[in-house]
C-alpha positions in Angstrom: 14.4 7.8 -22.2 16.0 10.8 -20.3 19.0 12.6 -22.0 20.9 13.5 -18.6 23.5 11.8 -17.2 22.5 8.7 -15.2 21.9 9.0 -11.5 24.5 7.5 -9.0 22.8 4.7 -6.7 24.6 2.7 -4.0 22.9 -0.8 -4.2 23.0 -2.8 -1.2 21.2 -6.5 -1.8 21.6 -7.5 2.1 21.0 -10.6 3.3 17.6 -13.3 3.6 15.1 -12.1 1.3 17.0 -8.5 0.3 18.7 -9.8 -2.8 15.6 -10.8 -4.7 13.5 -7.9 -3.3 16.7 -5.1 -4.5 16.3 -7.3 -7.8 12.9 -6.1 -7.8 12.9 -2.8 -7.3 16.0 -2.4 -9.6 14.4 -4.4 -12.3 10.8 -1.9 -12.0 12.9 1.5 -11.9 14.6 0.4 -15.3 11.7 0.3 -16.8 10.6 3.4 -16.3 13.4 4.3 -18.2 15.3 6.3 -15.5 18.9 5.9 -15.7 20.8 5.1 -12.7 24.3 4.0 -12.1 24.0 1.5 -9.9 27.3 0.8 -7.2 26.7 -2.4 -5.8 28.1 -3.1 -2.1 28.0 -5.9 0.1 26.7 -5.2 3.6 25.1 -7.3 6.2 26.0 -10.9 7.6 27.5 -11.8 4.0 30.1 -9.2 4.1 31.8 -10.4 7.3 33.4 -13.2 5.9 34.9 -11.8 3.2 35.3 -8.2 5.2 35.7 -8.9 8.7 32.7 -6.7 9.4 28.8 -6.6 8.5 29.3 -2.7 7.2 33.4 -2.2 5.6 34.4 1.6 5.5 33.9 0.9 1.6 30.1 1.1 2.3 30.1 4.0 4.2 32.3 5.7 1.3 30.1 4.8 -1.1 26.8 5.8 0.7 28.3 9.0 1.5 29.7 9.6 -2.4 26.0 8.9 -4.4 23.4 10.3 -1.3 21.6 8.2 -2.3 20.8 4.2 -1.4 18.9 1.4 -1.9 19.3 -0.8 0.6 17.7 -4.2 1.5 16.8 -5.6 4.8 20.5 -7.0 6.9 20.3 -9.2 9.8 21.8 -8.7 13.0 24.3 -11.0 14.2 23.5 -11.5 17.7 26.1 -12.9 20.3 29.2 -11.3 18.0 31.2 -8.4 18.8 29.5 -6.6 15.5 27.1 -3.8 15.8 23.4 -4.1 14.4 24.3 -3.0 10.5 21.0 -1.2 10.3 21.4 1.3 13.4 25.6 1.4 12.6 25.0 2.7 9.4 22.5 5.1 11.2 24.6 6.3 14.0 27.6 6.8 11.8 26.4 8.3 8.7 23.9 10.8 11.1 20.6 9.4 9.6 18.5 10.8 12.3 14.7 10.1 10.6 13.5 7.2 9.3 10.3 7.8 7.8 8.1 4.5 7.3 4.7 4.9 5.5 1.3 3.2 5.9 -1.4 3.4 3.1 -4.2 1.7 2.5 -4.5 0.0 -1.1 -7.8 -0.9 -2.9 -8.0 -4.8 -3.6 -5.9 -5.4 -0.1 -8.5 -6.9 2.2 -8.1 -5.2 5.5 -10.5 -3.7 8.0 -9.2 0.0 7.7 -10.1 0.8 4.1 -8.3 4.4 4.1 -5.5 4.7 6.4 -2.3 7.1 5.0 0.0 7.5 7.9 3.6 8.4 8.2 5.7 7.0 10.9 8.8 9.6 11.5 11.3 8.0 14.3 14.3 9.5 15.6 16.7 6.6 15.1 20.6 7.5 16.2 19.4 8.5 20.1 17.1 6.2 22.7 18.0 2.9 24.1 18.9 1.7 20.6 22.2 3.6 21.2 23.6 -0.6 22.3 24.6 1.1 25.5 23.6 -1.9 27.7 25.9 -3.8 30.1 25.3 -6.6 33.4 25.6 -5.7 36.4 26.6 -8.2 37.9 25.0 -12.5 36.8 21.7 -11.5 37.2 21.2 -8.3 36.2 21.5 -5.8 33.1 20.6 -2.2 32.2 19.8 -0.2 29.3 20.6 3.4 29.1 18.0 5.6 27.4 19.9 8.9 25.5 17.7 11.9 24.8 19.2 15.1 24.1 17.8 18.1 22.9 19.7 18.5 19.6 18.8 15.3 18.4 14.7 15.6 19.7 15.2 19.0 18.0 15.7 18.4 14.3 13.4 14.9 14.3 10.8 17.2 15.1 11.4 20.0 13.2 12.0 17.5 10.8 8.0 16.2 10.8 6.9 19.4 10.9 8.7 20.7 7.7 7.4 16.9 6.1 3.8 17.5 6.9 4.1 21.6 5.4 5.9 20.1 2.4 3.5 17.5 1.7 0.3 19.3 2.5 -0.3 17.2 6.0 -2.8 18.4 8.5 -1.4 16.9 11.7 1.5 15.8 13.7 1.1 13.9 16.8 4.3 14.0 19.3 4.2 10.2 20.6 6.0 9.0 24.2 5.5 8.2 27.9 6.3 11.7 29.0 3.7 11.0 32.4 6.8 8.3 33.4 9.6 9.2 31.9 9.5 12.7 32.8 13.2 13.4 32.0 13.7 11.9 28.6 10.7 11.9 27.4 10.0 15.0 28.7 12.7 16.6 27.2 11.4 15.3 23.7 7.6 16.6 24.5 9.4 19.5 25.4 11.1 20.6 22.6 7.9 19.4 20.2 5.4 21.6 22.0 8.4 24.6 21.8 8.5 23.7 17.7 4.9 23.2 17.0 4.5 27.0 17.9 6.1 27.8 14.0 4.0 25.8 12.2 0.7 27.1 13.6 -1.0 25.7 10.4 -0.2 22.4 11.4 -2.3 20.5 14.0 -0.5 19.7 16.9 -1.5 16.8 19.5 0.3 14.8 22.1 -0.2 11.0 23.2 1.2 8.8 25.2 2.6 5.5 24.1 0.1 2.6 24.7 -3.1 5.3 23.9 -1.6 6.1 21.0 -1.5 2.0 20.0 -5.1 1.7 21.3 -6.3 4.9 19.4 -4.4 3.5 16.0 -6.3 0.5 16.3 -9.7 2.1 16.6 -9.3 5.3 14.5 -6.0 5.3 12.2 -7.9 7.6 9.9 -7.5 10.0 12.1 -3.9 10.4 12.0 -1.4 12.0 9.7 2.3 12.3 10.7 3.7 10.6 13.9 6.9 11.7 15.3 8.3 9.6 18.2 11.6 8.4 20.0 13.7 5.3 18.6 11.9 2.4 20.2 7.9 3.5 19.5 9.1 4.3 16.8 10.3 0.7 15.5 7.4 -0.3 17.2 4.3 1.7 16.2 5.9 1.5 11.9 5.5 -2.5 12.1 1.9 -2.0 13.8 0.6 1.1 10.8 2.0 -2.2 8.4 -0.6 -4.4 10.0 -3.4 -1.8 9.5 -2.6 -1.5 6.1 -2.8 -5.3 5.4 0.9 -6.1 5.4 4.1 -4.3 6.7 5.0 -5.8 2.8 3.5 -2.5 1.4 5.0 -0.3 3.5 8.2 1.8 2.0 10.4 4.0 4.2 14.1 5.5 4.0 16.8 6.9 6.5 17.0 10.9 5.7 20.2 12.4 7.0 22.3 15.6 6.0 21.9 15.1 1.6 21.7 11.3 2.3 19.1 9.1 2.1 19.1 5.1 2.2 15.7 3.7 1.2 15.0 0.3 2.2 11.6 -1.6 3.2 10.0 -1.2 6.6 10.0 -5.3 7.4 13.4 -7.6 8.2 15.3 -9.8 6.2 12.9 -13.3 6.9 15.5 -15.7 6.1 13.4 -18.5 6.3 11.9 -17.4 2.9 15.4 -16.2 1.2 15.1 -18.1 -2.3 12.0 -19.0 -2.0 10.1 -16.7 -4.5 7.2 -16.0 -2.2 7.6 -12.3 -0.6 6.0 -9.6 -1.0 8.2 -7.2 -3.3 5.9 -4.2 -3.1 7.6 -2.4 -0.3 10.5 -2.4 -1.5 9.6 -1.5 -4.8 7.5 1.3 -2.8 11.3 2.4 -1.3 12.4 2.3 -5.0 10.0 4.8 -5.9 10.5 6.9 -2.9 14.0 7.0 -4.5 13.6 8.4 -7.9 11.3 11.1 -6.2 14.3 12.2 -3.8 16.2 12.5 -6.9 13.8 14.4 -8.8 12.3 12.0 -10.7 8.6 12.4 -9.8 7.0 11.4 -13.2 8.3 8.1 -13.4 7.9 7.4 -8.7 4.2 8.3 -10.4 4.2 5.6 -12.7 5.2 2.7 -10.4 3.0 4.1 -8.1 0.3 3.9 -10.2 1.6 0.7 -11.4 1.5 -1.2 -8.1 -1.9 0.5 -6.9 -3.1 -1.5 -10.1 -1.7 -4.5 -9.7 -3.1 -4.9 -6.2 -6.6 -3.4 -7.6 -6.9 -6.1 -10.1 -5.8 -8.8 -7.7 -4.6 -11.6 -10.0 -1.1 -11.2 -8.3 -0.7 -11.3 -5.3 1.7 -12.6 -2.8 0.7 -14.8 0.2 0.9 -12.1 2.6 -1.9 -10.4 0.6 -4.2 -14.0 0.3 -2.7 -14.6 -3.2 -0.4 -17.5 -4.7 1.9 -15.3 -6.6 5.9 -15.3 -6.4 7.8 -12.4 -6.1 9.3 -12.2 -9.7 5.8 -12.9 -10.8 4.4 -9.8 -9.5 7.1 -7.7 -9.9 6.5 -9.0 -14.0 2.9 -7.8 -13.6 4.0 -4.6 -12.3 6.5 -3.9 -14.7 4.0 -4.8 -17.7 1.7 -2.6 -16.2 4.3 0.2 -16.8 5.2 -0.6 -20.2 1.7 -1.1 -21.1 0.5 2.8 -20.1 4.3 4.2 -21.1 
């Protein structure tokens, strides 16, 4: 066990399934030994009782005071005065990537055997700003916010990801052909940065070729960089190639912040139920202790979970199994201890 001083961790359980799948992902990076401080906060639809609001200022504080977060999935509240938790934390906080990734795992039945994609997706600008209003009964509009600043470093930002982690490609997705303004200005400003990283492949697609092309060939693609919406979009899709959006980690990257959390929602309908898939989430964990340096032991429950899912003795039902999720976090965390 690591002589330094323990790492400072906001933990946010969230709501449906989050507070056993944070349990998790807690429970597998102590055994690694890493030490964290853990700051526990309530956010989602069970903080507004108590706080009057699905993310207090406390939250924030705290997010903004460790850098670093581990978050579960919050639901929206629809038909209340309270933003989305997920994209106000985003917005406010300036979380301007969220990187979701999609690998294939051996002993996870699928059709695409080796698929490795990462899913980068501007998330404070597009028409997930909430700028929407009726006009009028019978009528409503959404705006759609592109600006250059904020295409700028979402781009730069994949490009500098797929140098850093020896990546071949980055494909620029949109529907520049019909949305020549806002998309444009984001096809723009990629082609402009793609000429300083001219060992990097560079390739643009449009939106619904892109989908097509994923479903044919996902092998042959690396890093995708799109606005807000394909974004949400095409991550949940690269979980379905991969077997389950259940294995698929991700995180919010801002300026020295990062909030990890799984790519899929809250699913309510299973919250107590011991049946989902922890591995994402686990994934996010991992993810975690390699933002704060801690690559040996991100290694080990990487390794860990690749066995686990090898083997195939424990599995949840999302992966064909019968397993719950305690259960297969237990195999994963013996499968630590057994090779620590």
């Amino acid at each position: 066990m690591s002589n330094q001083q323990p790492h400072r961790v906001t933990l946010i359980p969230g709501d449906g399934i989050g507070p056993e799948i944070v349990q998790s992902a807690k429970s597998v990076i102590e055994c690694t030994g890493v030490r964290i401080e853990w700051e526990e906060m309530r956010a989602g639809q069970c903080a507004i009782p108590e706080c009057g609001h699905p993310v207090p200022e406390s939250v924030l504080d705290s997010i903004k005071s460790t850098q670093a977060t581990l978050k579960g999935p919050m639901i929206n509240v629809r038909g209340t005065e309270f933003p989305g938790p997920n994209g106000y934390i985003r917005r406010t906080l300036g979380l301007y990537a969220n990187v979701r990734y999609a690998r294939s795992f051996a002993g996870v039945k699928t059709f695409y055997p080796d698929v490795d994609i990462v899913v980068v997706r501007e998330t404070t600008e597009d028409v997930y700003r909430g700028q929407e209003q009726m006009i009028g009964p019978d009528a409503a509009v959404a705006l759609k916010f592109t600006t250059r600043a904020g295409a700028s470093r979402v781009i730069r930002f994949a490009f500098d990801f797929a140098t850093r982690e020896n990546r071949n490609k980055v494909t620029v997705v949109l529907k520049a052909n019909v949305l020549r303004l806002t998309d444009g200005l984001f096809l723009e400003e990629a082609r402009n940065i793609s000429k300083d990283f001219p060992d990097i492949e560079f390739e643009e697609m449009n939106i619904d070729a892109q989908c097509l092309e994923l479903v044919r060939k996902p092998q042959e693609y690396d890093v995708l960089v799109m606005p807000n919406l394909y974004g949400d979009i095409v991550s949940d899709l690269a979980g379905g190639l991969v077997g389950s959006v259940g294995l698929c980690p991700g995180v919010n990257i801002g300026e020295d912040i990062g909030v990890f959390e799984a790519a899929h929602g809250s699913a309510p309908k299973y919250s107590g139920l011991n049946k989902v898939n922890p591995t994402a989430m686990i994934l996010s964990g991992a993810l975690m202790l390699e933002y704060l340096g801690e690559k040996d032991s991100a290694m080990k429950i990487r390794q860990a979970i690749s066995d686990v899912l090898f083997e195939g003795k424990h599995l949840t039902y999302d992966l064909g199994g019968t397993t719950g999720t305690t259960q297969m976090t237990g195999a994963i965390v013996d499968q630590i201890e057994n090779v620590s």
